[in-house]
C-alpha positions in Angstrom: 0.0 0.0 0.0 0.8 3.4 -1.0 2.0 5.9 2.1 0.3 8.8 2.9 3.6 10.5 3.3 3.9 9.9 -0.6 0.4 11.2 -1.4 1.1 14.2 0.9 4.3 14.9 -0.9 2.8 14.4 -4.0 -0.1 16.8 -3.2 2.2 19.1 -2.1 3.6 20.1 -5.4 2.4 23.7 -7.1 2.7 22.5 -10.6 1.6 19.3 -11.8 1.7 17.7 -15.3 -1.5 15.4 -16.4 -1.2 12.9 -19.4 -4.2 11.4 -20.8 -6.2 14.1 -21.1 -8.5 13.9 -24.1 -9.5 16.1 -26.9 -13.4 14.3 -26.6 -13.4 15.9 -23.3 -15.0 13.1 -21.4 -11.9 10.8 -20.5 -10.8 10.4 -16.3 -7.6 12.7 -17.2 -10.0 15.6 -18.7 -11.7 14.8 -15.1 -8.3 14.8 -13.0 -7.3 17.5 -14.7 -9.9 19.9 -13.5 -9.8 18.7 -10.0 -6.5 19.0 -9.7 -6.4 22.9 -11.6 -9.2 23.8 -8.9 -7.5 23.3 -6.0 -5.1 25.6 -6.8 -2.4 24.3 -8.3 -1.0 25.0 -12.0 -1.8 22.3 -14.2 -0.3 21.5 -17.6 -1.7 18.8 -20.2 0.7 16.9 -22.2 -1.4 15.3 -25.4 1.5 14.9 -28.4 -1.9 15.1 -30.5 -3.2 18.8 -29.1 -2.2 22.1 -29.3 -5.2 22.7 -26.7 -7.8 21.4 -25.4 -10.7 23.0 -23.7 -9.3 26.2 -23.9 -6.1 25.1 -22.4 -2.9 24.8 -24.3 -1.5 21.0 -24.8 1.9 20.2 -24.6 3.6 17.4 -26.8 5.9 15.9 -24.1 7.1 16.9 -20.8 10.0 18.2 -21.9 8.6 20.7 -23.7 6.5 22.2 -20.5 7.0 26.0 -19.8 8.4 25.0 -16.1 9.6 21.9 -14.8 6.3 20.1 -12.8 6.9 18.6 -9.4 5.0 15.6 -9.8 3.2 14.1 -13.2 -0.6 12.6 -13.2 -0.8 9.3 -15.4 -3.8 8.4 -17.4 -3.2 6.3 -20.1 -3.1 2.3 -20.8 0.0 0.6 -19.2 1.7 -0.5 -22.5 2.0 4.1 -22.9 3.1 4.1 -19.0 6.2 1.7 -19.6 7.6 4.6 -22.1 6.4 7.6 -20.5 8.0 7.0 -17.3 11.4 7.2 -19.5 10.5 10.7 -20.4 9.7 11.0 -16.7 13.2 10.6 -15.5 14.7 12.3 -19.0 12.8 15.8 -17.9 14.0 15.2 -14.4 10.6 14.7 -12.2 11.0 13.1 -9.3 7.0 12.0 -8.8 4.7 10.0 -10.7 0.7 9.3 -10.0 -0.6 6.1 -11.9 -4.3 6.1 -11.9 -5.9 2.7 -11.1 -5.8 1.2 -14.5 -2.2 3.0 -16.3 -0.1 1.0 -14.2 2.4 -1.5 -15.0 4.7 -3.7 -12.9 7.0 -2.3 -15.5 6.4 0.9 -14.9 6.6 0.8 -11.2 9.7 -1.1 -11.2 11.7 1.5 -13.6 10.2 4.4 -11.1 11.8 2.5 -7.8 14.8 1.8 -9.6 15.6 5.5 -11.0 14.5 6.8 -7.5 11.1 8.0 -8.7 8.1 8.7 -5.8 5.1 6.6 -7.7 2.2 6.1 -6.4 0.0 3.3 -7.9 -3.8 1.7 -7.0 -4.9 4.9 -6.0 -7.2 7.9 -7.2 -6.0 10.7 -7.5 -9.5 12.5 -7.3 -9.8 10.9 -3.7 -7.2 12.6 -2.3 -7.1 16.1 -4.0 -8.9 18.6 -1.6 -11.6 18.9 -1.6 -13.3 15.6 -2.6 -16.7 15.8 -3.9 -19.3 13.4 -4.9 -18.6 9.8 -5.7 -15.0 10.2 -4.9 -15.9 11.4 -1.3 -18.4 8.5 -0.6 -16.0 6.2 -2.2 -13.0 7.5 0.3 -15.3 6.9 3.3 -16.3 3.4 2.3 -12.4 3.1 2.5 -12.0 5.0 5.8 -14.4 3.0 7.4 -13.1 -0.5 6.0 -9.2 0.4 7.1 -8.3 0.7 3.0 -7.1 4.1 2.9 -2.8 4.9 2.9 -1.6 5.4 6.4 
């Protein structure tokens, strides 16, 4: 299980990068992404495909980001995870979120290895303040059965 010393950290972070964020507007990174730009923080979208999306501009890779992000959001099948977190550790971030379904024991490995935070199994959208609607109830059905990071 993930710490929640790692989620803090991760939380923590001003500028975060989110990739899987899609041009139909309706995918879970369109969704993280708007959670995570209302709380606060500045949010950049890296879509190789997009100049911008939703009014906000898209950014081909991470290396190509106007500052360097302190963490990076991943929403995209594990097979795309495995080479992102290369680019990852080429632009020098030191923090990776996998949402529940872009992980890859691949992946996960190569973060731990190159002495990247990751966090993996968890939802990002449960943990960025302040939860709301089925993320909430969903986080107390975990508080109450002992599930959530310690």
């Amino acid at each position: 299980m993930v710490s929640r010393a790692a989620i803090d950290d991760f939380l923590a972070q001003e500028a975060l990068a989110v990739v899987g964020v899609s041009t139909s507007g309706r995918k879970f990174g369109n969704s993280a992404f708007e959670v995570l730009k209302k709380s606060g923080r500045r949010v950049f979208i890296v879509n190789p495909k997009a100049k911008e999306i939703g009014g906000e501009p898209s950014y081909p890779s991470l290396q190509e980001l106007p500052e360097k992000v302190g963490g990076v959001v991943v929403v995209v099948p594990p097979a795309q995870t495995e080479g992102l977190v290369r680019q990852v550790k080429a632009a020098g971030i030191e923090r990776v979120w996998m949402q529940p379904g872009a992980e890859s024991e691949l992946a996960i490995g190569f973060c731990q290895e190159n002495g990247i935070s990751v966090i993996s199994h968890e939802c990002v959208m449960m943990h960025a303040e302040p939860v709301r609607g089925f993320h909430r109830f969903h986080r107390g059905v975990r508080k109450v059965l002992g599930r959530m990071p310690r």
